[in-house]
N, C-alpha and C positions, 0 to 999 in steps of 0.2 A: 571880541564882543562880550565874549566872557571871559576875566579877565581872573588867574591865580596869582597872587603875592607871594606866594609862601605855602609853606606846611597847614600853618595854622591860622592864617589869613586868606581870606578870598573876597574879592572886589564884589560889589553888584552888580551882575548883569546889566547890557543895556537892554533886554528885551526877556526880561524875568519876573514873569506875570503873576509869579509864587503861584505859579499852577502849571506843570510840567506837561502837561496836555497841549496847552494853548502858546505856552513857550517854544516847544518843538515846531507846532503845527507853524508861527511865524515864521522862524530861523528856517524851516524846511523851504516857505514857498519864496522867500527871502533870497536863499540860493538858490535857490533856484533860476529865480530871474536872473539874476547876477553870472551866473554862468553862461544861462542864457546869451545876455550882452555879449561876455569875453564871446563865445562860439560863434556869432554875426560879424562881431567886429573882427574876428583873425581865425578865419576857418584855417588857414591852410599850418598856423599853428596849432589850434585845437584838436587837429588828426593827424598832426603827428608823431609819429610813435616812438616811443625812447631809443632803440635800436637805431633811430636816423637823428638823433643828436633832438628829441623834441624835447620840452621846458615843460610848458602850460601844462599841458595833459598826464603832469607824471606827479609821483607821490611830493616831490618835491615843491614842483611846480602850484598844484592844487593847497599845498600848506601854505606857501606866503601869497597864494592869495585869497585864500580866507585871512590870514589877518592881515592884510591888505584891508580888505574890506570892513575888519575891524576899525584899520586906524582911519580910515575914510570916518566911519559911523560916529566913535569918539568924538572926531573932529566937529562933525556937524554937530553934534547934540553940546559940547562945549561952546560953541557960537550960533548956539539956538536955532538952528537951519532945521532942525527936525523934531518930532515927537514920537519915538521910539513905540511907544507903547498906543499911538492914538494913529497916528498915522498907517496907511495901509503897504504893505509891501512893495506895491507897483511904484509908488508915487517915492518909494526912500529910493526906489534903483533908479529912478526917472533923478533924483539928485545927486546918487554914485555918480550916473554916467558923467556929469561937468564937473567930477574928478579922476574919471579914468583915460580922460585923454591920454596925459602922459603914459599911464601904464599901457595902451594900447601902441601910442608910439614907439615904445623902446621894444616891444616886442615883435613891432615889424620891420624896425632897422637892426635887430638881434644878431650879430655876425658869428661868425664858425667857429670864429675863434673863442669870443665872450661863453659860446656856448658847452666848449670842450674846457674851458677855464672851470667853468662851476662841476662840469662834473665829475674833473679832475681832479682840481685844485680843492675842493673847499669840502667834500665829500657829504659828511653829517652835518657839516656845517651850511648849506649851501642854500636852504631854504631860508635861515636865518641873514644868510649874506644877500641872496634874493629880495628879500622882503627889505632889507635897504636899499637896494637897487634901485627895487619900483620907488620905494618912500621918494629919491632923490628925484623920478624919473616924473614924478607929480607934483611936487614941490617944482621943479624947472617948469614946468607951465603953471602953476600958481603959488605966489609969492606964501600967501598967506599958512599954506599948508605945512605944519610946524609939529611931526610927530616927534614924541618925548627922546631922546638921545641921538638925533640923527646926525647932528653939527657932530655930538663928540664921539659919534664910529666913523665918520669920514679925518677926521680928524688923527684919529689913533689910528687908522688906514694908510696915510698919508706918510708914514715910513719919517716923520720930522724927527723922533724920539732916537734913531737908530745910533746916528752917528755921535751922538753924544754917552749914548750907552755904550756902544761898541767901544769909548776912547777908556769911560770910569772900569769896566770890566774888563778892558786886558792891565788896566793899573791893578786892578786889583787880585789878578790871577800873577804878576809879578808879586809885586806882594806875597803873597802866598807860597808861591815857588819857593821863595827865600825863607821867609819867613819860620813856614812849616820845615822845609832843611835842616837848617838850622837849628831848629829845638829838638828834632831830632836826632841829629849830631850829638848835641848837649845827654840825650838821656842815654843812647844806646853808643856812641862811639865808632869803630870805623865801620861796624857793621849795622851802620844806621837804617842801610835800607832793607838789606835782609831782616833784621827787627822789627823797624820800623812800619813793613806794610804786612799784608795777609800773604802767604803761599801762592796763591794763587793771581792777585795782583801782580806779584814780583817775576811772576813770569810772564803776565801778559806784559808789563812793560819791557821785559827785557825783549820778546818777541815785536812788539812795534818799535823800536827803536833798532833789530837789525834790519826791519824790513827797509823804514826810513832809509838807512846806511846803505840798502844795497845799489841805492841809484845817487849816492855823493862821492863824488871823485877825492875830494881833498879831506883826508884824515882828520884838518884840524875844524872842519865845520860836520861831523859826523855828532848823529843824537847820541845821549845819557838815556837810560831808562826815566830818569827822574823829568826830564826833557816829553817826555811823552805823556804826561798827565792831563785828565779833564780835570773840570772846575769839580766834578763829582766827588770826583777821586780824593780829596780833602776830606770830606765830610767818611767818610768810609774811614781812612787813616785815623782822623783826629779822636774815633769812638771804637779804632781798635785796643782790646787788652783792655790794660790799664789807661792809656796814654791819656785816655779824655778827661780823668779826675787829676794826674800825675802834671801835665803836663798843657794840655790845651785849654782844659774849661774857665778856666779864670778869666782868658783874654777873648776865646773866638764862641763865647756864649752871647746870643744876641740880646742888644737891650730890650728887656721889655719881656723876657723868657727864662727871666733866672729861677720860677717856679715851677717848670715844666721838667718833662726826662730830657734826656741826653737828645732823643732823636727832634724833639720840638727846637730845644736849644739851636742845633744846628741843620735845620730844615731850611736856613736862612742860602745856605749852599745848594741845593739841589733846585731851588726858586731861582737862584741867578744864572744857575746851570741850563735851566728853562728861557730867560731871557737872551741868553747870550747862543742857542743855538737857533732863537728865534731869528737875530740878525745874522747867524752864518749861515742861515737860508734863505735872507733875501725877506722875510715876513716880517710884517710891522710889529713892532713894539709899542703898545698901548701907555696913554699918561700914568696910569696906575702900575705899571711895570717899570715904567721910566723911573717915576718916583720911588720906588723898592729899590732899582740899583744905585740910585743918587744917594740915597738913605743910610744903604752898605755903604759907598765910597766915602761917605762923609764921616762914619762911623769909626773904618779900620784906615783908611789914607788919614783924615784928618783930624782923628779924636774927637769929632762933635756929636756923641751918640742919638741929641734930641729927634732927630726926623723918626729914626726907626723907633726909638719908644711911640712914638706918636700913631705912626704905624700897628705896630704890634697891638699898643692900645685899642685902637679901632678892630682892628681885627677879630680880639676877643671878645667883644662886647655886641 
């Protein structure tokens, strides 16, 4: 209802009377009612208690649905259904309610599981996952209800982005495997990898790669330390020592960062590193993340640096 943009931007209130008195006194008996409703309509969620898996009545709970009732308010006052500032409190809940259907209905077919999902799964996140939930669960009883990005979080939900990511990022971690080797071969010789990483790197890889080893039968499929690398582990190597002026920064400096330090340059690594454990957990990859890794693939697979300038661009600006 009262809505923040930003640091240095802030929306207008819908019920902002430029007199802080009269603005609370609405908003106060406003939810009031409104709670009210929820507490009629779903007693037997409204008491109960977090410790028995309750939703409604928890901090959680009570945040998306005030801005629930946000996006309700919005709604109306953009299709003229209301008059914020003229109209009386009783009479805006009396229009909530022929949009709370939905939200009442999904929280009486609420199952055990959806309900240990959220407060599992999505943690801090879960009011915010919530308040979509309801968005979709009000929107499915009425057509018209069209809160601002709801199409593009079910969307970036919907796990579409994954398997196309998943294919550009192990291309790309081949790549690299080689790549990075190899020019470390080039600078330091047989003792490319003792050179070549930190002390203490070199022995965690040497340590996951027996561990790997102690459950492969056949000598000739056992790991390399080099074999046992994240996507991280790059960015760490390519800015130790010297190596990043000597050796890496000319080619695996991102477009669009050639003004920035070493660690801006290649933060491009620790972002993909981010996408790519997002799909070895099963969790959706957003269009805006989908697009970052297409952007790298397209940049070091196929020498077309334009997407990530474009990127980068936007970014800074």
């Amino acid at each position: 209802m009262d809505h923040s943009s930003g640091a240095d931007q802030t929306e207008q209130g819908q019920f902002n009377f430029n007199d802080s008195d009269k603005t609370v006194a609405k908003l106060k008996e406003l939810l009031s009612g409104y709670f009210e409703h929820l507490a009629e309509e779903l007693p037997d969620e409204w008491t109960r208690l977090q410790k028995d898996k309750g939703i409604l009545a928890t901090n959680d709970g009570i945040t998306s649905a005030i801005a629930i009732l946000g996006d309700i308010i919005d709604h109306m006052v953009k299709h003229e259904e209301i008059s914020t500032l003229t109209e009386k409190p009783t009479a805006i809940i009396q229009k909530v309610k022929g949009y709370s259907v939905g939200l009442i209905e999904y929280y009486k077919e609420l199952s055990e599981a959806d309900r240990m999902e959220l407060r599992q799964k999505y943690g801090r996140g879960a009011p915010a996952r919530l308040r979509r939930i309801l968005q979709q669960a009000i929107q499915d009883k009425r057509d018209d209800f069209e809160p601002d990005g709801l199409a593009e979080y079910w969307r970036d939900q919907s796990k579409q982005f994954n398997t196309d990511a998943f294919v550009k990022i192990s291309e790309i971690e081949t790549f690299l495997k080689e790549e990075v080797k190899d020019r470390l071969v080039d600078l330091h010789g047989n003792n490319w990898l003792k050179k070549g990483v930190k002390p203490n790197m070199y022995v965690e890889l040497n340590s996951a790669a027996a561990k790997k080893n102690l459950s492969i039968e056949n000598a000739e499929d056992e790991k390399g330390p080099w074999d046992c690398l994240y996507l991280i582990s790059y960015q760490d190597i390519m800015t130790t020592g010297s190596q990043w002026s000597s050796t890496f920064q000319k080619d695996f400096t991102c477009p669009g960062t050639e003004s920035k330090k070493k660690e801006e340059k290649t933060k491009w690594l620790s972002t993909l590193n981010e996408i790519r454990n997002l799909v070895a957990h099963g969790d959706s990859v957003s269009q805006a993340q989908y697009d970052f890794a297409s952007a790298i693939y397209e940049w070091l697979i196929l020498d077309e640096p334009q997407a990530i300038k474009e990127i980068q661009k936007a970014a800074s600006q």
